[in-house]
N, C-alpha and C positions, 0 to 999 in steps of 0.2 A: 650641531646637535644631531645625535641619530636618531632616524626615523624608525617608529615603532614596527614590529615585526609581525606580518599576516604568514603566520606559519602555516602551509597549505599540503595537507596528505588524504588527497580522496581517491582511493581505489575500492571496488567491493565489487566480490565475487566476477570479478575477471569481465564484467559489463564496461564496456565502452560507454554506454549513455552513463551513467557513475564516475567515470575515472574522468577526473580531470585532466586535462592536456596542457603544454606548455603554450600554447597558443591561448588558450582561456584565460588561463593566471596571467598572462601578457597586457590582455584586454581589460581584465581587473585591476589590472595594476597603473593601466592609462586612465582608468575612471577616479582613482586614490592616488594623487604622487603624493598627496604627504605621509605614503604609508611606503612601507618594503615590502611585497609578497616574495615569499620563500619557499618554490615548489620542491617538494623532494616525491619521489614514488616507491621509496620502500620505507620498511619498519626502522630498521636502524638509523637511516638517515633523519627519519623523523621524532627517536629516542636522541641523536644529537646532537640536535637543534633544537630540542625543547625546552632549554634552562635560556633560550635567547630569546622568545617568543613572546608578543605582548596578546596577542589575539591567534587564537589555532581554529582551524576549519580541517575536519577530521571527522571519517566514522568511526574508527577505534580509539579505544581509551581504554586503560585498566589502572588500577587503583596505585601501581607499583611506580609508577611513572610521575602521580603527583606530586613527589618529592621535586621532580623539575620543574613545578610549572610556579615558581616563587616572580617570576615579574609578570605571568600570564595575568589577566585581566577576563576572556573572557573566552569558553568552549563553546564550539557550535557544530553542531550536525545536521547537515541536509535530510539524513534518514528522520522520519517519523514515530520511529520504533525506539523505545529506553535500552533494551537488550544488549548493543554492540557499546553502549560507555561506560555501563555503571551507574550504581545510585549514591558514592562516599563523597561527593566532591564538598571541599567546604564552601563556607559559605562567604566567603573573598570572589570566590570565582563565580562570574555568568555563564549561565550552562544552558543552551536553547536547542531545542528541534525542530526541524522541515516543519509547515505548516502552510507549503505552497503548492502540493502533493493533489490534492483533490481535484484543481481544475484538468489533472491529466487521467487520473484515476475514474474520477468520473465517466470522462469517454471512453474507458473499456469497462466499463464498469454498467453504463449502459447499450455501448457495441455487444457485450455479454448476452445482456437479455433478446436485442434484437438478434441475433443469428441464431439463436435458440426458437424465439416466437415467431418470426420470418421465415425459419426451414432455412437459414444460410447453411446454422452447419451440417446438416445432414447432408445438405444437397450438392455440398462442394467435393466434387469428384466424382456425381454418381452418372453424368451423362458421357459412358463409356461404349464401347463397342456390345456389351451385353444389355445396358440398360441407356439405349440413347435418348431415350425423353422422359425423365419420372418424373411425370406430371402428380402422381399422388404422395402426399407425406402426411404424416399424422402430426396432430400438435402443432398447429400453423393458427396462429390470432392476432390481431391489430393489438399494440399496446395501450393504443388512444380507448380513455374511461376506466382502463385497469386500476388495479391498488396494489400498491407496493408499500411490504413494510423495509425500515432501514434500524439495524439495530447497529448502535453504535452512531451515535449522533451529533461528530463533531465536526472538523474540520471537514474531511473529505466526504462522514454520511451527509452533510450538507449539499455538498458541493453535486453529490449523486444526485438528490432533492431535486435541487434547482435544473440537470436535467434532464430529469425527469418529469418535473413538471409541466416543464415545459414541452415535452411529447405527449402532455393531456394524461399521465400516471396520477395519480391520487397518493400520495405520501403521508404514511405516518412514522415519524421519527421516535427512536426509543431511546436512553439513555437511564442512567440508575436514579430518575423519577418517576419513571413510569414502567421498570422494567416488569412491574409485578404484574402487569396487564396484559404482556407478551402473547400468551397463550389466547387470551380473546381477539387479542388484533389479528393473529395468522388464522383466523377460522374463516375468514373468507378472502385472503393475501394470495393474488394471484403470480407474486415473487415476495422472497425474501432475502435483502442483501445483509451482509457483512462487513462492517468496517470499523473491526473490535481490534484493540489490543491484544499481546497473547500477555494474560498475565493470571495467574492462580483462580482467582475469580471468572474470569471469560472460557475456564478450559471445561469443554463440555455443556456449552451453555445451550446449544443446540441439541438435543438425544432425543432417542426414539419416543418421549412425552412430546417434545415441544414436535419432532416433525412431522408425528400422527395430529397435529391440529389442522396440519396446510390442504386444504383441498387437493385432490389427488392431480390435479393440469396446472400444480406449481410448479414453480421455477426457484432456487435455492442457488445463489450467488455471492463469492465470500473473496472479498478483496483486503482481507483485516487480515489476522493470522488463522497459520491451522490448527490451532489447539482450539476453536469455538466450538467446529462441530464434531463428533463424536461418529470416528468413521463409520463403522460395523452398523450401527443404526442408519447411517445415511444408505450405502449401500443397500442394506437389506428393504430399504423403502422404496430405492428405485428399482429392485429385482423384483420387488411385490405390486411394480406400479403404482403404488399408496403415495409416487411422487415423479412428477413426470421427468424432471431435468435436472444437474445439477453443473454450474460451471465455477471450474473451483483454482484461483489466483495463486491461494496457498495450500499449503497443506501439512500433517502432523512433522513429517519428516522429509525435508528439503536436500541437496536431488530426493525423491520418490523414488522409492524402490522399483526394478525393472517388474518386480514379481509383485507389486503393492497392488490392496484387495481392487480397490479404486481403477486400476487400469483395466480392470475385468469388468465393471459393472456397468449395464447398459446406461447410455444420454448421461454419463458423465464426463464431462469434457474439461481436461486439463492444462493450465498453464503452469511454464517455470517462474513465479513470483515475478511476473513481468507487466503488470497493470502500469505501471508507472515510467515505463520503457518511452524515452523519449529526447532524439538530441538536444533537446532547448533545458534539459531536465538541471544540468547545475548552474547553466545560466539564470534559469528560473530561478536556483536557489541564492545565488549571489546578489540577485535583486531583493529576494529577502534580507539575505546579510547586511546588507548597505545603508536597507530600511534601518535596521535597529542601531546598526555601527552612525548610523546620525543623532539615532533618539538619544543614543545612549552614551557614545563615548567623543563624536567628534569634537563636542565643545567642551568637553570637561576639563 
């Protein structure tokens, strides 16, 4: 009898920690023998081999392809994000996302705040043959008894939570029961993180109302996507000092324009959608997969 097929196609955006290797699916495939895994690394090869697939592990999906996936059983993606599969699948097929993402996110997510509120990143570079000892920086505070709000309150704002809490932050979680209260929580939020969705509702959800509420020695930290906050208002709050920092995961438009307003504006500090950057990152995720490939399908 043939063993059912782990159709396996994870590359994204040319990241090494993302792209599966033939050494991993090897490993996977010694913890499953009663399964096949089936690596391929490009799109064609993974259009055909999809009509043989019982289970696919894949960032990409487009709706034109469902036609192959008649013995598939069940879609899965390490990403966190709806964007790269589509929302048509029927309702035959298991469709799951990453939700092992925050215990990594979390640590840049409060590495972020500490090298902001530490003087890390101002300082790094600055002991040069002009300036060999700057001993003075502005904007330097212990996190221990702050308050941090986290809007977006799920998997990973959790996971921020927990630590942060445990650095002595004071945490209020936001989510769409309490989001009507936003604006009172940030009146005395001595950060506020991001760990929204990018989806029609979350774009703009930050502008120049909500971030005229933050006391001016905020910190504004967004590891969710960049349609939340509303550039031109952020900007124009930290050129007004109406906001002390901002370090920012993602952003409107990914690469960032060389000429983007953002790379002009003072204490905002940029990454490439890299929070989550981390070799153990699809091993992590296959211990996910495994987890539900027991719930779900080993004994059926």
């Amino acid at each position: 009898m043939d063993k059912p097929i782990v159709l396996v196609w994870l590359t994204l955006r040319g990241v090494a920690e993302f792209t599966a290797t033939a050494e991993q699916v090897a490993r996977w495939q010694a913890r499953l023998p009663e399964l096949e895994f089936l690596h391929v690394t490009t799109q064609e090869d993974f259009i055909k081999n999809l009509s043989r697939a019982t289970y696919v592990m894949t960032y990409h999906f487009c709706d034109a392809w469902l036609q192959l996936t008649y013995r598939a059983k069940w879609i899965s993606t390490p990403a966190a994000g709806r964007e790269l599969l589509g929302e048509n699948f029927p309702e035959r097929l298991k469709v799951t996302f990453g939700t092992f993402h925050g215990a990594i996110m979390a640590e840049s997510a409060v590495g972020m705040l500490l090298a902001v509120r530490r003087g890390l990143l101002p300082g790094v570079g600055l002991c040069t043959e002009l300036t060999p000892w700057p001993e003075h920086q502005v904007g330097r505070r212990i996190i221990a008894g702050s308050k941090a709000v986290i809007l977006g309150y799920g998997n990973i704002g959790k996971a921020i939570d927990s630590k942060l809490t445990a650095l002595g932050v004071q945490c209020i979680g936001v989510n769409r029961k309490n989001l009507a209260n936003l604006k009172d929580y940030l009146k005395d939020a001595d950060a506020l993180f991001l760990a929204l969705p990018g989806t029609p509702e979350t774009t703009n959800l930050i502008n120049a109302d909500a971030l005229a509420c933050l006391p001016p020695h905020a910190v504004v930290i967004n590891v969710g996507r960049g349609n939340a906050i509303n550039e031109r208002a952020l900007a124009e709050a930290l050129v007004a000092h109406r906001l002390y920092a901002a370090f920012l995961d993602v952003l409107p438009e990914e690469p960032y324009p060389v000429d983007g307003l953002l790379r002009k504006t003072p204490h905002c500090y940029l990454m490439p959608h890299a929070s989550a950057f981390a070799p153990e990152y699809l091993d992590m995720a296959f211990e996910e997969w495994i987890s539900i490939y027991r719930d779900c399908f080993a004994t059926k």
